[in-house]
Structures are given as C-alpha cells and as structure tokens.
N, C-alpha and C positions, 0 to 999 in steps of 0.2 A: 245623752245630753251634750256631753263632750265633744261626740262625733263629726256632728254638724258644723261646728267652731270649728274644730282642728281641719276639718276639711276645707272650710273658709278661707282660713291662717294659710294654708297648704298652698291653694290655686292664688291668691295676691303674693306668696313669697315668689311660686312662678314665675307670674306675670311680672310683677321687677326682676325679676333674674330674667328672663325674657328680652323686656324693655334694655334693657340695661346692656347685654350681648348685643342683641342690636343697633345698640345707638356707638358702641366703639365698634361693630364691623363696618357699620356704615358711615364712621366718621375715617376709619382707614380707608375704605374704599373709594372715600369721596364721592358719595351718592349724594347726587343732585332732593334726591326724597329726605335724607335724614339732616343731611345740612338745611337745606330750605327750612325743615320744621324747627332745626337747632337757632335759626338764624332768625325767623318770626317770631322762636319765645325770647330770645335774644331782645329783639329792637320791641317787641309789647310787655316783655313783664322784668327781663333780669337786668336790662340795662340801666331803666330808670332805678333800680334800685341801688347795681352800683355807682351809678352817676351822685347820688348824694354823698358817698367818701372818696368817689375817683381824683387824683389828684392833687390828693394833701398829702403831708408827708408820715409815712407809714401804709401807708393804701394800697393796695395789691394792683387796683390798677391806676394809668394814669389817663390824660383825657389828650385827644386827636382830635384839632377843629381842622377841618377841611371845607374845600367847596367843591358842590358834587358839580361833575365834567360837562354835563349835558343844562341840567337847572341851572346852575349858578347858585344855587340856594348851599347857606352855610349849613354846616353839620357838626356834630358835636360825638364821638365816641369812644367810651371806654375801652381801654388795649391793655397789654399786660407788657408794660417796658423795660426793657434792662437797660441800664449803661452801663459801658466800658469804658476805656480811656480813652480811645478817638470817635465812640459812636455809641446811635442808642439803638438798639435792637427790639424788633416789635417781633415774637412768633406767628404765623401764619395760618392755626390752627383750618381754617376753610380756605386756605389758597388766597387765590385773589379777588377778594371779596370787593364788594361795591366802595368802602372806605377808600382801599388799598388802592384801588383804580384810582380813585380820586386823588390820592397823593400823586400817586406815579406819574398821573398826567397833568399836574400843575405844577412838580416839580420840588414844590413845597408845601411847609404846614407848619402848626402853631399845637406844642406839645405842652399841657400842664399837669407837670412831674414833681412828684416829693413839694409841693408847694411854691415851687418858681414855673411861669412861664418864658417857652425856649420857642425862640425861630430857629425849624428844623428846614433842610434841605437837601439835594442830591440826594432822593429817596433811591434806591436800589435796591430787587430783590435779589436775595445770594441763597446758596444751600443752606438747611440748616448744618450739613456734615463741618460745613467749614467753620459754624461757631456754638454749635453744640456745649462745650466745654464750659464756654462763660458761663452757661445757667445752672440754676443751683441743683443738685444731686434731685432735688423733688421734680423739681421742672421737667430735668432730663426723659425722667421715668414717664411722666405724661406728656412727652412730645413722642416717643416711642411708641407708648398704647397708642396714640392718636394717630398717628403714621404724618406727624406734622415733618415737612422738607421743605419747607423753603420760610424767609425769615424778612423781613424790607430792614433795612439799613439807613439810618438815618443819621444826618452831622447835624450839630450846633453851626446857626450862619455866623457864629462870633468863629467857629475854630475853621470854618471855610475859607473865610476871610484871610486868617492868619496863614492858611496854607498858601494863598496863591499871591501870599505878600500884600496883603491890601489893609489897612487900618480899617479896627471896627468900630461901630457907632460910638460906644462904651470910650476907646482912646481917643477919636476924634472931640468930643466932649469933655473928656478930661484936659485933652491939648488946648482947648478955645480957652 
C-alpha cells in the first residue's frame, strides 16, 4: 500500500530537484528558454503580487516607472534596490532586460523606494565585481548561484544636480 505513495513522493521530489537544477543552470547560463519562461511568470503572476508591498518601506522590492523605447507607453516594475551613499543599485539578475533598456535609453526614471519617490538618472550598467560588497551577505550568495554580472547604477537628480554645481528643485523653492 505504501509502495505506490512512496514511489509517487519519490518521482515529484525528482521532478523539483530536477526543475530546480535547471532553472539555476539556465539562469547562469543565460538561456534565452529558462529566462523567457522566468520572465513571463514574472510579468503574469509574481509581479502583480509583488507590486502590492513594492515600494513601501520595509519591502524587498522597490518600484521602476519607466517608459518603454519604442511605445511610449508607461511601465511600472518591481526591482530589488540598494542604496549607497552616492547611488542606488538595481542587480541585473537577466541581463538587460526590456525595463533596463528602457531606462538606459531615456536616461532616466522615477524610483519608489522605502516609501519616497526619487527622480533617478545617469543610469549606467557596471560589473557587478565592482559593487558586490555593498549587498548583504544573502544577496552575495544569490548573485553568485545566479551568475548575476552586471548591476545599472542609478543617482538621485537632487545629488546630480549638486555634483555639477547646479541648485535643486528642493533649494530653488526653499530660496523663492
């Protein structure tokens, strides 16, 4: 009676252990087959779910409004953000993905993080070898399994501003 069960139990612990091997070979290898599939359950079932805490404060991820290059049509997507002192860092888990395009090639974007909204700008992809460090010990570990290398880099246009000497919104209106 047993038999049949444990043999059941047996072939689905497989098949996850299976599924599972191949979905971190083929997110290191960056196979256009296991990212695509990663990327349609992404935008049809995980997003919308974290899109209801993305962006408040405490929330693992935050939100990326952009506008896609070619439509023109606005987007809205959950990213996993860090900040540092002079920038916020997105990881790159799929490369450069359709969002990331879209930043890169407008230049900018509208980031809402820990419960403020930030005009972000001078998007730039870097390695991740060169900021590794900043994310936390757990991160690390899954930017490694995943074989994530590259990161986009993003400033606050208030500290852009102040880099290239130019008064922000913020002091302009406190000066009037």
């Amino acid at each position: 009676m047993f038999g049949p069960i444990l043999g059941v139990a047996a072939a689905l612990v497989l098949g996850i252990a299976a599924v599972g091997v191949t979905f971190v070979l083929g997110m290191r290898a960056k196979s256009p087959i296991v990212q695509g599939a990663i990327i349609w359950l992404g935008k049809h079932l995980f997003n919308g779910m974290q899109m209801r805490t993305a962006g408040t404060p405490g929330a693992y991820a935050a939100i990326i409004r952009h506008r896609g290059r070619v439509s023109g049509q606005r987007y809205e997507t959950p990213v996993g953000a860090f900040e540092t002192a002079d920038a916020i860092l997105i990881a790159l888990p799929y490369g450069r993905s359709n969002w990331a395009r879209n930043v890169l090639a407008a230049g900018q974007a509208t980031l809402v993080f820990e419960g403020e909204t930030i005009q972000v700008d001078s998007p730039e992809l870097i390695p991740m070898a060169s900021v590794e460090t900043v994310f936390e010990p757990r991160e690390q570990r899954m930017h490694r399994i995943f074989g994530v290398t590259d990161v986009l880099r993003l400033h606050r246009v208030d500290d852009t501003l102040a880099m290239a000497g130019l008064p922000s919104a913020t002091s302009v209106a406190v000066a009037a």
